[in-house]
C-alpha positions as CSV (number, residue, x, y, z in Angstrom):
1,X,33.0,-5.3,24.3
2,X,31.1,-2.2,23.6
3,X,29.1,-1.7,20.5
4,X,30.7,1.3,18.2
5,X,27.6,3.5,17.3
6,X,30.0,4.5,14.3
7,X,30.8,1.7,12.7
8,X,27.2,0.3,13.2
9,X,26.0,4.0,11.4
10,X,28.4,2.6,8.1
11,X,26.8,-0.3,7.8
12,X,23.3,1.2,8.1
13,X,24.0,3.4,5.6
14,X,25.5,0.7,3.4
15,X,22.5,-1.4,4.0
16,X,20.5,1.8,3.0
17,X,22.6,1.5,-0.2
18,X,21.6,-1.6,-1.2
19,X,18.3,-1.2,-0.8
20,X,17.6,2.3,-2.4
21,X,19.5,0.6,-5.4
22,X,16.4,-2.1,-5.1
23,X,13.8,0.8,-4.7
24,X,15.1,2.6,-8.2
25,X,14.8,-0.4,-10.2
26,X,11.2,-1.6,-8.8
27,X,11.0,2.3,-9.4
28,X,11.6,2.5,-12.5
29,X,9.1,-0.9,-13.7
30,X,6.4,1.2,-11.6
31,X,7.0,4.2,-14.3
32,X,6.9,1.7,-16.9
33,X,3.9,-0.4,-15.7
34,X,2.2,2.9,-14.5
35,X,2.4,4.3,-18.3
36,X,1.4,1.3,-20.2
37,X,-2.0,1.3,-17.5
38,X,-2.6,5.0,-19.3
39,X,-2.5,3.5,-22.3
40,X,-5.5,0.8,-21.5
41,X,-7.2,1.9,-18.4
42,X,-6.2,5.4,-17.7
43,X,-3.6,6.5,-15.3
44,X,-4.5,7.1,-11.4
45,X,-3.7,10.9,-10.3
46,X,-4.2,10.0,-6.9
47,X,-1.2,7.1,-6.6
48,X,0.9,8.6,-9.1
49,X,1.3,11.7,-6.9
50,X,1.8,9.5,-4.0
51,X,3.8,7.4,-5.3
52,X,6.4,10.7,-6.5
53,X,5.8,12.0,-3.2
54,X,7.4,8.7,-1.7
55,X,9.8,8.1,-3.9
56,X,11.1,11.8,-3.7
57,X,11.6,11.3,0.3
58,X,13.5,8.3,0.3
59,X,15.6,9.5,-2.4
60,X,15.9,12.7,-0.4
61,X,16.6,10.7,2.8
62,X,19.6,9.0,1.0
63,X,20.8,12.0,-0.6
64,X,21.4,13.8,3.0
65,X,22.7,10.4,4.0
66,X,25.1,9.8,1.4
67,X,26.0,13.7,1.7
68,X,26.9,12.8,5.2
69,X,28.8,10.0,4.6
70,X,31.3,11.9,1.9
71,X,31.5,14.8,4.4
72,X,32.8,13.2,7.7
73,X,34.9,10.4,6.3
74,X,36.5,13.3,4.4
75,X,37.0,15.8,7.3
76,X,37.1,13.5,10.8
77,X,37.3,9.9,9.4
78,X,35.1,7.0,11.1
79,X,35.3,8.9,14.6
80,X,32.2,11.1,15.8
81,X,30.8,9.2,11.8
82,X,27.1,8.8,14.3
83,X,26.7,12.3,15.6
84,X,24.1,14.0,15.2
85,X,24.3,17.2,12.1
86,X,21.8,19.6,10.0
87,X,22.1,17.1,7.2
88,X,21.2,13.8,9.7
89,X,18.0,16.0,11.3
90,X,16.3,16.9,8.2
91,X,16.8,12.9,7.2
92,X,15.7,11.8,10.2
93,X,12.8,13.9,9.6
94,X,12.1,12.4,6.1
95,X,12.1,9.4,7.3
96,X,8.8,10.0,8.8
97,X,7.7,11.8,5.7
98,X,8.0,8.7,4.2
99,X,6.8,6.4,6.6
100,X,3.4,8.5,5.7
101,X,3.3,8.7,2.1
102,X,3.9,4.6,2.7
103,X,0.9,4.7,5.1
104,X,-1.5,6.8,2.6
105,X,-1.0,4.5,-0.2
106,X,-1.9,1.5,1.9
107,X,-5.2,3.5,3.4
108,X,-5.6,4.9,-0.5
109,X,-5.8,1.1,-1.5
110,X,-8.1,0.0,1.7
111,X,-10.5,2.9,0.3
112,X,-10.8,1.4,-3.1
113,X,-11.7,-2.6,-2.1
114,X,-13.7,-1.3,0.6
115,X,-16.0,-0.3,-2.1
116,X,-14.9,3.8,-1.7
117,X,-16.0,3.8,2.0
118,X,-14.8,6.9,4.0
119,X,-15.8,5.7,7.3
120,X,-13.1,2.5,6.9
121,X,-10.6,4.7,6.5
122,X,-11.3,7.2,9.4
123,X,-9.3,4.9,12.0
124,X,-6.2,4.7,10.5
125,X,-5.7,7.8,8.9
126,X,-6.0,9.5,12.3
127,X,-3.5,6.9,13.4
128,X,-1.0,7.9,10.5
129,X,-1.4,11.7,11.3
130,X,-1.1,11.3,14.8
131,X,2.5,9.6,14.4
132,X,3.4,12.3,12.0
133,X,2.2,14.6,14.6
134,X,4.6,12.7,17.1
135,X,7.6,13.0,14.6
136,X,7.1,16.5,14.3
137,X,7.6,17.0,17.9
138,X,10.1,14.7,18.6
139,X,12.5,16.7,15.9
140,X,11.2,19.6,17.7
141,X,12.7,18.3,20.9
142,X,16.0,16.6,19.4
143,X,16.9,20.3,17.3
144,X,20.6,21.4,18.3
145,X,21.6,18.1,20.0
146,X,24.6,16.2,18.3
147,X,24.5,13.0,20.9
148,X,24.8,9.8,18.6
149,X,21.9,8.3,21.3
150,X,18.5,8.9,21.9
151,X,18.0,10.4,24.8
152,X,15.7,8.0,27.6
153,X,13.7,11.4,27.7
154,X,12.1,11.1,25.1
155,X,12.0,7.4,24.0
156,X,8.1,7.2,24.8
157,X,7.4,10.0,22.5
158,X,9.7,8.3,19.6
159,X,8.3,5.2,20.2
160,X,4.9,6.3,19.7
161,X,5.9,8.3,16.1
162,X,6.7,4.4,15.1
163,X,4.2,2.6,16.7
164,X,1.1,4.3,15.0
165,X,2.4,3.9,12.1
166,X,3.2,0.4,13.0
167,X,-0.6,0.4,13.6
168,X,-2.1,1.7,10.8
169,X,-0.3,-0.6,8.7
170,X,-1.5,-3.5,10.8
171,X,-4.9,-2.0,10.0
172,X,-5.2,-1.1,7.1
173,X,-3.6,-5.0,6.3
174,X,-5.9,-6.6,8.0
175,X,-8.9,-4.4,6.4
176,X,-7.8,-5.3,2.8
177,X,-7.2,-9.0,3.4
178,X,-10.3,-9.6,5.7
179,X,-12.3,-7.8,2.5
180,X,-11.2,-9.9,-0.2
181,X,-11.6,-13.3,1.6
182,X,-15.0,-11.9,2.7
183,X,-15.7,-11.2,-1.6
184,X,-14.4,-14.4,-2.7
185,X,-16.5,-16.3,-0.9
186,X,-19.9,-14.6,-2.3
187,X,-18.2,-15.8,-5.8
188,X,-17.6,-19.1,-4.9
189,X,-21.3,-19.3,-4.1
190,X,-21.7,-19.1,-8.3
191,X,-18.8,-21.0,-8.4
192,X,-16.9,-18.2,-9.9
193,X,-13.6,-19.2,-10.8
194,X,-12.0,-16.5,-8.6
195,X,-10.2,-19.1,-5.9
196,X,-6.8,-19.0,-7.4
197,X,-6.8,-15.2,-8.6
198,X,-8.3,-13.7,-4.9
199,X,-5.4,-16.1,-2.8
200,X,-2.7,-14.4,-5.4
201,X,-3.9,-11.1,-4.8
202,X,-4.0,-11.8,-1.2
203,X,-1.0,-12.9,-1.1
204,X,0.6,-9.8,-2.7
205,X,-1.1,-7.8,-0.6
206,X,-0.3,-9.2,2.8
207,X,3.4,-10.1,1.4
208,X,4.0,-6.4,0.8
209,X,2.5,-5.7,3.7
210,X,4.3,-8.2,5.7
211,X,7.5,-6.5,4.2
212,X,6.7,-3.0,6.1
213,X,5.8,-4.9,9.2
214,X,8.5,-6.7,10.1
215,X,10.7,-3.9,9.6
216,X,8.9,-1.7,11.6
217,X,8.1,-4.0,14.3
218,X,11.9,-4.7,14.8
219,X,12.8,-1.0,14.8
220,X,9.9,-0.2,17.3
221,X,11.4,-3.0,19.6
222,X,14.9,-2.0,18.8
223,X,14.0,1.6,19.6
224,X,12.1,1.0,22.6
225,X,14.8,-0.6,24.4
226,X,17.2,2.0,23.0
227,X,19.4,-0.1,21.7
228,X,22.7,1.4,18.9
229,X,21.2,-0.9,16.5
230,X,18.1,1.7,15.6
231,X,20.7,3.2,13.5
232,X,20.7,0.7,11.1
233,X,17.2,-0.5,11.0
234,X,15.9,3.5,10.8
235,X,18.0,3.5,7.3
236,X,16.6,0.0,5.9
237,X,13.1,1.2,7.4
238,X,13.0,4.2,5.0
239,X,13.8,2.5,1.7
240,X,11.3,-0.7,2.8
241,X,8.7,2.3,3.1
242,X,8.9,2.8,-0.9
243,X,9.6,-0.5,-1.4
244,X,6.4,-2.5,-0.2
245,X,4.5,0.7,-2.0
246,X,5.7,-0.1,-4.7
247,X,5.4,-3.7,-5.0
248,X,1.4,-3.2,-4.2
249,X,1.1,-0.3,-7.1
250,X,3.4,-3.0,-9.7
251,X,1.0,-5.6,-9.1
252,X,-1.9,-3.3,-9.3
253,X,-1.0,-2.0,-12.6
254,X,-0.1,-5.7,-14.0
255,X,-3.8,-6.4,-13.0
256,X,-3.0,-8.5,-10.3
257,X,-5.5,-6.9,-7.7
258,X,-8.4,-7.9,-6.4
259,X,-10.6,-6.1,-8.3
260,X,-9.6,-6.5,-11.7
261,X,-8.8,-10.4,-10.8
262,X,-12.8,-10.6,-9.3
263,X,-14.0,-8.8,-12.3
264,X,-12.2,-10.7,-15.2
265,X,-12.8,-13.6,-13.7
266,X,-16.9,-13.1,-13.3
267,X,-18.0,-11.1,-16.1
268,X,-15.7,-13.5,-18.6
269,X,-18.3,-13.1,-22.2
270,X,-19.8,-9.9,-20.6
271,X,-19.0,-7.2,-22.6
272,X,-19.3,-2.9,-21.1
273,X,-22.7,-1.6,-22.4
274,X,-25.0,1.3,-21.9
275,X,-28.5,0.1,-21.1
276,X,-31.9,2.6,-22.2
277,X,-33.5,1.6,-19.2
278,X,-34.1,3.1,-15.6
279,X,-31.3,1.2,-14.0
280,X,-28.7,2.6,-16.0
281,X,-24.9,1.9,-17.1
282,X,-25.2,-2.3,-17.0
283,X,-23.7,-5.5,-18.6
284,X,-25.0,-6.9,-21.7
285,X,-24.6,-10.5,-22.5
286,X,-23.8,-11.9,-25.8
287,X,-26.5,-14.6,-26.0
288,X,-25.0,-16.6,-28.8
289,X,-22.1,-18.0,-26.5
290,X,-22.6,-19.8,-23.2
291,X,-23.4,-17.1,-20.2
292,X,-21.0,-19.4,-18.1
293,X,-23.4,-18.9,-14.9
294,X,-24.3,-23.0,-14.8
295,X,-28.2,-22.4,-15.5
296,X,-30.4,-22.4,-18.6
297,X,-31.9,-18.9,-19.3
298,X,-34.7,-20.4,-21.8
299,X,-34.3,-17.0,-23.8
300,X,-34.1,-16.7,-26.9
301,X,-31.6,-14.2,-29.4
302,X,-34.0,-11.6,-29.2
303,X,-34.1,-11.1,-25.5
304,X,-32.3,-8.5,-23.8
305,X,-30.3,-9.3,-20.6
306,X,-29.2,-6.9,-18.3
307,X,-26.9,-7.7,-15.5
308,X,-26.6,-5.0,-13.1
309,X,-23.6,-5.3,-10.5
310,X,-24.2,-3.1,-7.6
311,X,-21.6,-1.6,-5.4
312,X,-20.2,-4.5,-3.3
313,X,-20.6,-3.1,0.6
314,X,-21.3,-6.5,2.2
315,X,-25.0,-5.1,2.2
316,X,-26.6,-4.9,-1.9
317,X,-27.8,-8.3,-3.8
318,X,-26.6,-9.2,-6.9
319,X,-29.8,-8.5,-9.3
320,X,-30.7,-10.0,-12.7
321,X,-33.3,-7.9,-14.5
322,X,-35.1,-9.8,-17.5
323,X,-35.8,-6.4,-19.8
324,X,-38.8,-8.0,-21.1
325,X,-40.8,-8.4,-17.8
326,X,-41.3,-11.4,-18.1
327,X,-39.7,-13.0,-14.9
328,X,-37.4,-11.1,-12.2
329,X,-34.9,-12.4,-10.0
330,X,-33.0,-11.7,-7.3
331,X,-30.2,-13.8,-6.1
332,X,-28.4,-13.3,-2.6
């Protein structure tokens, strides 16, 4: 029995329904997490206007599909319900629009645990552009055909727009994760009690990640062999795009990342302080409660302590300066 392209392009867009329901509520606790985070810490430009930017193309994407869907049942019922129109080429193409705003937030979160480190990031954003690149052309090719299928033409090209994607999120995964296990273990050296917070945050991480994967990875393989059920998995592919995003900046903005785990969990009685001296911005220490590092200072109240924390590259030692010249030490 044959496959009807049609009715397998209603059930992707009711699948797409669903889940861009799911995508405005996680939506709308980002907004609300995203603005208490002003409140306390500040508000990040940089993955708020990301974040619109995504959120704008999947709702765009279901728009033109839902447009669609009104339009034809109306006019020509379930029949012809798969071919191609204007309104299913300018979603297909924001499908790929989101598929990169997804990808930039991922490499935009890379950047930051990697210590703001532009040559990490080199690699995969080349590999997100180039399968934008790839989408670009692929529309280019597919402009004035109404065919419900893809034509074997031009498989290889559409298959490549997903699979660098596909790859940069592999990446840019694998980056984050390998980063934060490589950190945790320098803190459980000072036995740091960072074990529990660093697998959480690793787990958030490769769970949202693992989200966007194992969509894409289907639809790639789907697509590749050219199968009629791409038209479902291209619609739930879209909304996962803002969904995984948006699980990663929710946990961020709770506190649950890395960083902020690592931090609150190793400068626990430190306290933010200017230092006088050459090294500049420090820690101070409150001397009159327990430094919680496991070794006797033998100073008294009226010694100054300054902690510096250097960047963490894999490469800088964690220093402890005595300010009064006493003694100096380095640890590894």
């Amino acid at each position: 029995m044959a496959v009807d392209v049609d009715v397998l392009a209603l059930i992707g867009f009711a699948c797409e329904s669903l889940f861009y329901g799911a995508y405005c509520v996680l939506f709308a606790a980002s907004i609300y997490v995203l603005y208490s985070v002003k409140k306390s810490r500040g508000l990040n430009k940089v993955i708020v206007a990301l974040h619109c930017c995504l959120f704008t193309a999947c709702t765009l994407h279901y728009a033109l599909e839902f447009n669609h869907f009104y339009t034809i049942l109306g006019s020509s019922g379930v029949d012809g319900f798969a071919n191609e129109t204007y309104h299913l080429f300018i979603a297909d193409c924001t499908v790929s629009v989101a598929d990169f705003f997804g990808d930039l937030v991922l490499i935009y979160r890379c950047w930051i645990i990697w210590g703001y480190n532009y040559w990490i990031i080199i690699l995969p954003l080349l590999s997100a552009a180039a399968g934008l690149i790839c989408s670009a052309v692929v529309g280019h090719l597919v402009t004035g055909t109404t065919s419900a299928t893809v034509n074997p033409s031009i498989v290889p090209l559409g298959l490549a727009s997903f699979t660098l994607p596909l790859a940069t999120n592999l990446m840019v995964t694998s980056l984050i994760v390998g980063r934060i296990w490589f950190m945790s273990r320098g803190t459980a050296m000072y036995n740091l009690p960072t074990h529990s917070t660093t697998r959480k945050a690793m787990s958030i991480i490769v769970e949202s990640g693992a989200l966007y994967f194992v969509v894409q990875f289907i639809f790639v393989v789907v697509y590749g062999l050219n199968h009629p059920s791409e038209v479902i998995l291209i619609e739930v592919a879209c909304q996962t795009y803002g969904i995984a995003s948006t699980l990663i900046i929710i946990h961020v903005g709770l506190g649950l990342s890395w960083e902020q785990t690592s931090k609150s969990a190793t400068i626990s009685g430190l306290s933010w302080a200017s230092m006088s001296r050459s090294r500049g911005p420090g820690l101070s220490v409150d001397m009159s409660s327990s430094s919680g590092l496991g070794r006797s200072t033998g100073l008294t109240q009226d010694d100054d302590v300054e902690l510096v924390v250097p960047k963490l590259d894999g490469k800088d030692r964690l220093t402890t300066a005595i300010s009064s010249g006493s003694s100096l030490a380095h640890v590894v």
